[in-house]
C-alpha positions in Angstrom: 42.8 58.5 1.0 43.2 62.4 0.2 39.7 63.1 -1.5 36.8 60.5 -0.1 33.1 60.9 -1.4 30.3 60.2 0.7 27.0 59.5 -0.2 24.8 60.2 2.8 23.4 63.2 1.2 22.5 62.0 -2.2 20.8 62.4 -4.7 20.8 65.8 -3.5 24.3 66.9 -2.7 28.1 66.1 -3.4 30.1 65.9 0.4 34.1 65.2 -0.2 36.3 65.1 2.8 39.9 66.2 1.8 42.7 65.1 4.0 46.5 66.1 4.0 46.3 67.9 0.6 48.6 70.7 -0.3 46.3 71.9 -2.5 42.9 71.3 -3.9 41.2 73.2 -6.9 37.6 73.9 -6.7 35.4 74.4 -9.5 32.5 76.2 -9.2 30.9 76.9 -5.9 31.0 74.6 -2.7 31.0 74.7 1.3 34.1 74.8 2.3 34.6 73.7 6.3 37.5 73.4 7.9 38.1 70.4 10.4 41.5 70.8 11.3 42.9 72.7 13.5 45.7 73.9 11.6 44.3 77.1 8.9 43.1 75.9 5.3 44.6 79.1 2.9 42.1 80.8 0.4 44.3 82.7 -2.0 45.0 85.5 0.6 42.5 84.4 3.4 42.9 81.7 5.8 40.3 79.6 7.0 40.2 79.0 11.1 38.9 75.5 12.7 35.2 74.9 12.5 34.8 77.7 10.1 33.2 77.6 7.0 33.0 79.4 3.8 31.7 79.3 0.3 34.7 79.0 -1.8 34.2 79.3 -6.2 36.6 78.5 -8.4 39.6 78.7 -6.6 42.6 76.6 -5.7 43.0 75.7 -1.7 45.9 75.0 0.3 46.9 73.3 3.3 44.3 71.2 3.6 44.7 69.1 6.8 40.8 67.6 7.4 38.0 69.5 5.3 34.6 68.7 4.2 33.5 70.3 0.9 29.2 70.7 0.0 29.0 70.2 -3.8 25.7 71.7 -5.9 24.4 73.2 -2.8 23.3 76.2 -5.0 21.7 73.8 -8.3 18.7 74.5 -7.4 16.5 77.0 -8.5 13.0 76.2 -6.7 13.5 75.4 -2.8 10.2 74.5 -2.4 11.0 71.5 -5.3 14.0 70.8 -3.4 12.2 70.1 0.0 9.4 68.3 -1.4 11.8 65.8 -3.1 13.7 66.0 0.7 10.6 64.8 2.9 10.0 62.5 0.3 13.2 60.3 0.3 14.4 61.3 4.3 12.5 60.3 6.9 11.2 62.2 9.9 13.8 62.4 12.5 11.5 61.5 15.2 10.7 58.0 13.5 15.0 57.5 13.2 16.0 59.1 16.9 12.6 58.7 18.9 13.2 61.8 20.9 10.0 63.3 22.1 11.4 66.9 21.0 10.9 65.9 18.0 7.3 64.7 17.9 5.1 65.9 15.0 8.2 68.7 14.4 8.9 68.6 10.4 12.2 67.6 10.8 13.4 65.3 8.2 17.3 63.5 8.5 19.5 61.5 5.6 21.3 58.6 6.8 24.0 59.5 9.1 27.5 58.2 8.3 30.5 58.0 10.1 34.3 58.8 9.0 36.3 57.7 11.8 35.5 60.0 14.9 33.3 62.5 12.8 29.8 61.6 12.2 28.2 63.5 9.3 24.3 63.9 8.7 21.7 66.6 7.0 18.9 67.9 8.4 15.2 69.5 6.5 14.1 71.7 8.8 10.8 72.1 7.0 8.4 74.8 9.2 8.7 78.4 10.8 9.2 78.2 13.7 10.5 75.1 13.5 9.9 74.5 17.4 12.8 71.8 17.7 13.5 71.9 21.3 15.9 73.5 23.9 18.5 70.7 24.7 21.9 70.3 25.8 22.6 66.7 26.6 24.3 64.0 24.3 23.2 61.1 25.8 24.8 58.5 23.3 28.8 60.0 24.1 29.2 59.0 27.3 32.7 60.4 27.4 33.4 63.9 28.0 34.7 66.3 25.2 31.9 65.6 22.5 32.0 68.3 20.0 29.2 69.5 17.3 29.0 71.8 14.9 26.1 72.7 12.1 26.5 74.1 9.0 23.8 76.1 6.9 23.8 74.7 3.1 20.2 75.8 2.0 17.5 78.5 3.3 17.9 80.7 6.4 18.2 79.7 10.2 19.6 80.7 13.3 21.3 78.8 16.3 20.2 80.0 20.0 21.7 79.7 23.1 19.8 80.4 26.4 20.7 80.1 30.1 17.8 77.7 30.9 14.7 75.2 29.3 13.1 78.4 28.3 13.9 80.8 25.2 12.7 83.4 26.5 16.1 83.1 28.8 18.0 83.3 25.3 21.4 85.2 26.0 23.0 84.3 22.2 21.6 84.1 18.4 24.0 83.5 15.3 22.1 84.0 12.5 22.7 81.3 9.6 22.7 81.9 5.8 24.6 79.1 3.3 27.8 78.0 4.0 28.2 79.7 7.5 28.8 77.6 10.8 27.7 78.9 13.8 30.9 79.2 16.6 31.6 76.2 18.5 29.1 76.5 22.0 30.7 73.6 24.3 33.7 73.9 27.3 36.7 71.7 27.6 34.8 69.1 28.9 31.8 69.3 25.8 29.2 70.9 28.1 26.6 72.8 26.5 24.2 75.4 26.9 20.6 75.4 26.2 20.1 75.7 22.4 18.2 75.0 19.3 18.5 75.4 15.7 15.8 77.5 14.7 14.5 78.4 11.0 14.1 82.0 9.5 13.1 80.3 6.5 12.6 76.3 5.5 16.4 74.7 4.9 18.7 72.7 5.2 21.9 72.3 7.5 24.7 69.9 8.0 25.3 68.7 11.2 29.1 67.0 12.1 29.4 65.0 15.3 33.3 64.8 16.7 33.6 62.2 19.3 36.6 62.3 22.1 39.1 60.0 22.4 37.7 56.6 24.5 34.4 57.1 22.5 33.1 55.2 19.7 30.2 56.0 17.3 27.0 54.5 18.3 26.2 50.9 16.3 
């Protein structure tokens, strides 16, 4: 299937994936990410693996694997937009149970998987949001998990630091729509330290790509 809509982030947002597509014509303005590792073309840009752009109005070419945001920008009054959030997400301490995450407003929509790449959104609904330093995926037990998070409303940043601490913090990538931080795991899909941490309340995508041998969590 070329164009396949998911609906893990109604009512709020529009998510396509677009597979093997020479071209695709966007209208009006979406989050564009690329999840191939071959280039997606822009008229006279290209688009690298696990980047991610706002693209408007524009045809796209060589689409391998991409994920498109849809009406990211429809709405005029964040704090509406949050409010309506908390109240149809819950927490994601009640979903994931991580102690990190206790009392943190942190809010998740349903997660949904599309063979190996698992696709969820995040409220991140406080500054600071306090979220935890962490580094362990407990639930890929193979090596070579992957992740990736991409800003679709507000301001945030993603911090790396060299131990449980941030005031050890070595690396921040701040985080405005439709910008993905750079990819922070080795070869074998160890991580640093890090966090997601917010400038201002928003929103984020997160995508989950499991190795090879690995299969998404029942």
């Amino acid at each position: 299937m070329p164009v396949q809509t998911l609906e893990f982030a109604e009512p709020f947002f529009t998510v396509r994936i677009l597979k093997q597509l020479a071209s695709y014509q966007v209208e009006g303005r979406v989050i564009l990410l690329n999840l191939a590792e071959t280039p997606v073309r822009i008229v006279d840009q290209t688009l690298a693996s696990l980047q991610s752009v706002i693209v408007a109005n524009a045809e796209i070419h060589d689409v391998d694997h991409a994920v498109v945001i849809e009406r990211f920008g429809d709405y005029p009054d964040d704090e509406k937009l949050f409010e309506d959030v908390k109240a149809t997400w819950p927490s994601a301490f009640d979903i994931r149970q991580e102690e990190r995450l206790r009392g943190v407003s942190h809010y998740m929509s349903p997660k949904v998987w599309v063979g190996q790449f698992g696709f969820t959104m995040y409220h991140s609904g406080s500054v600071p949001l306090n979220v935890g330093l962490h580094r362990d995926h407990a639930f890929c037990p193979v090596p070579g998990f992957r992740e990736v998070h991409t800003q679709v409303v507000g301001f945030g940043k993603m911090q790396q630091c060299r131990e449980k601490d941030v005031s050890t913090l070595y690396l921040e990538e701040p985080m405005a729509p439709g910008v993905t931080h750079r990819p922070m795991y080795d070869e074998e899909g160890n991580y640093p330290w890090h966090q997601f941490e917010t400038i201002k309340p928003s929103i984020f995508m997160a995508v989950e790509m499991l190795p090879e041998g690995a299969h998404p969590p029942a």
